[in-house]
N, C-alpha and C positions, 0 to 999 in steps of 0.2 A: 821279629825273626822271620825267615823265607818260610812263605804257606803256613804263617801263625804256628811255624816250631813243627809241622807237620811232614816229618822226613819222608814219608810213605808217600805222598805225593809228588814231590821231586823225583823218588827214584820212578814211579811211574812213567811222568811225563818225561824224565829220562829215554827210557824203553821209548817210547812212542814219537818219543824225536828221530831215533836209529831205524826205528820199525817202519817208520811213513816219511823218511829221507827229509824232515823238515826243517826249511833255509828259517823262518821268520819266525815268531814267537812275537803275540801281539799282546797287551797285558792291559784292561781296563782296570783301574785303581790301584796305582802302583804304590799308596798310602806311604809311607816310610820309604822305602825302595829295595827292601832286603831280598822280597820275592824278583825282582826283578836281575839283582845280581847274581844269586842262582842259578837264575833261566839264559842269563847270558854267557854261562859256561857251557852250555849244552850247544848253541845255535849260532850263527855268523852273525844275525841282528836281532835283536830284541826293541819293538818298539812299544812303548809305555805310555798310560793314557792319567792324567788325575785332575781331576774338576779343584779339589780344593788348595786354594794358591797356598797357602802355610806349606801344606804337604809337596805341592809339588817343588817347592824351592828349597825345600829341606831335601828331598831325591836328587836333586840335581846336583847340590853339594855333593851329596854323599858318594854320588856316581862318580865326579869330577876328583873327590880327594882317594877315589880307588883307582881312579886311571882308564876308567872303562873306556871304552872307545866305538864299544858296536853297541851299546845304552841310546836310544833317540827317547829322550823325553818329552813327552807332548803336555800342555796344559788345556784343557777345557773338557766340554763335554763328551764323555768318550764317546756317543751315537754319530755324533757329526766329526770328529777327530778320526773315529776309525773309517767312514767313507773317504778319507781325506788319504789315509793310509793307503786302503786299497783298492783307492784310482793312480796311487803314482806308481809311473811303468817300474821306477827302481825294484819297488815292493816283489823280493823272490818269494818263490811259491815251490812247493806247500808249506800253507803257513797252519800253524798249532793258534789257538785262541784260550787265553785263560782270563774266564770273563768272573771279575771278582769288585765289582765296579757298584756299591750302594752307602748311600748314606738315610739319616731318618725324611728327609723329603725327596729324596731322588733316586729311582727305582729303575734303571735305564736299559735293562736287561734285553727285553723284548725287543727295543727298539734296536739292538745293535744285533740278534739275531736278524732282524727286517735286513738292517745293512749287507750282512754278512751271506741272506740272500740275494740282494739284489746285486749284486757282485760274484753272484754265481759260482760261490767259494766249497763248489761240490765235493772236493777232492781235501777241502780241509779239516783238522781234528779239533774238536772244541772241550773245554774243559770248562766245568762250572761248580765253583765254589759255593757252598754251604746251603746247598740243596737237600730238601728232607731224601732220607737213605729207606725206603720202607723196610727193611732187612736190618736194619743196623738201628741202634737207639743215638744218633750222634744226633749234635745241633745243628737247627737249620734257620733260615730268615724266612721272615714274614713282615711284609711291607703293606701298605695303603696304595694296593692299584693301581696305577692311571690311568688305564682304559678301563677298568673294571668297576671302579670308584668303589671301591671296596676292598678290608683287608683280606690278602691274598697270601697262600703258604707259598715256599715255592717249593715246586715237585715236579712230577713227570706231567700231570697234569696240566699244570700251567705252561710249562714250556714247549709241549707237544706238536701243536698246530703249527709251529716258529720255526720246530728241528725238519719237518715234516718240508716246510717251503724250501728248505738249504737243500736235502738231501733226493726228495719225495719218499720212497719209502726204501731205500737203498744203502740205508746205516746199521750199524749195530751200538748199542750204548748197553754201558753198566756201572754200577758203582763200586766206592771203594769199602771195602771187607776190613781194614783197619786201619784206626789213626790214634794218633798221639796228638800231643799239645792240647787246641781250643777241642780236638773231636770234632769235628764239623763233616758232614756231609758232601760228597765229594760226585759228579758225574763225568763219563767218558765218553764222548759221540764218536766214533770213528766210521769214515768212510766204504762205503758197501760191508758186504753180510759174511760175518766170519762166525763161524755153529760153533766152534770151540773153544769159547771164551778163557781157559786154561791156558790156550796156547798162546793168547794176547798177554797185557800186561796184569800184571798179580802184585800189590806190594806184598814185599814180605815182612 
């Protein structure tokens, strides 16, 4: 199901599609592809990233017998896939990122926040799935490092120095307050500094 059956994140990134006028919606690990047709009701494109071929040609069906048409399904690694994205002039902006992209030996996160700065994507919203919630008791991933060569939670901590090179210190991030389904931890990075976080997005 779209966001592992987690409705409160869709209507989020709803809100924050409307809120920050976003054309593109980039999606690493589009696993089955449910989240991915979801997010293609919201935005003009949605383009979709998945390392493992099973999964990726089972979405491509699925997109294909739904008729999508602004679905670009990518296959490979999403690090190098999504430079590939957003070096082509096509690629409209601002683009939303929903980085949801791990398996048990491929942890590619960091390396696609690097991308995401080196394309100087200061103006765009990031979203990141199943992040520990310090506030919330939901579930979160913990992987085996690659640069740290150790296991690693992931948190605000780990992803820090990453959000820090995209934005410099000119974002605001929070979490999500409730979910359904798997319960997973859920982060929001949006562009420059809003004190009201009420008046941003709230699932309800």
């Amino acid at each position: 199901m779209a966001f592992e059956d987690d409705t409160h994140i869709g209507y989020s990134i709803e809100k924050l599609v409307c809120q920050f006028d976003i054309q593109t919606i980039v999606e690493t690990g589009t696993d089955k592809g449910h989240t991915a047709v979801a997010l293609a009701k919201m935005v003009p494109v949605v383009c979709t990233i998945e390392k493992h071929r099973g999964y990726f040609c089972e979405a491509q069906k699925f997109f294909n017998d739904l008729g999508h048409k602004n679905i670009n399904a990518e296959h490979g690694s999403s690090q190098f896939v999504l430079g590939q994205i957003l070096s082509d002039e096509k690629t409209q902006r601002p683009v939303l990122f929903y980085l949801d992209a791990h398996d048990r030996t491929d942890w590619p996160l960091l390396d696609e926040l690097d991308v995401i700065a080196k394309h100087k994507e200061d103006n765009s919203v990031i979203v990141i799935h199943d992040i520990h919630n310090p506030y919330r008791g939901f579930g979160f991933d913990a992987h085996r490092c690659p640069r740290a060569q150790k296991q690693c939670r992931l948190d605000w901590h780990y992803i820090r120095d990453s959000v820090v090179g995209i934005y410099g210190e000119n974002f605001t991030h929070y979490y999500n307050d409730k979910a359904i389904g798997r319960r997973r931890g859920v982060i929001y990075i949006l562009p420059g500094k809003h004190g009201d976080i009420d008046n941003l997005v709230r699932a309800k």
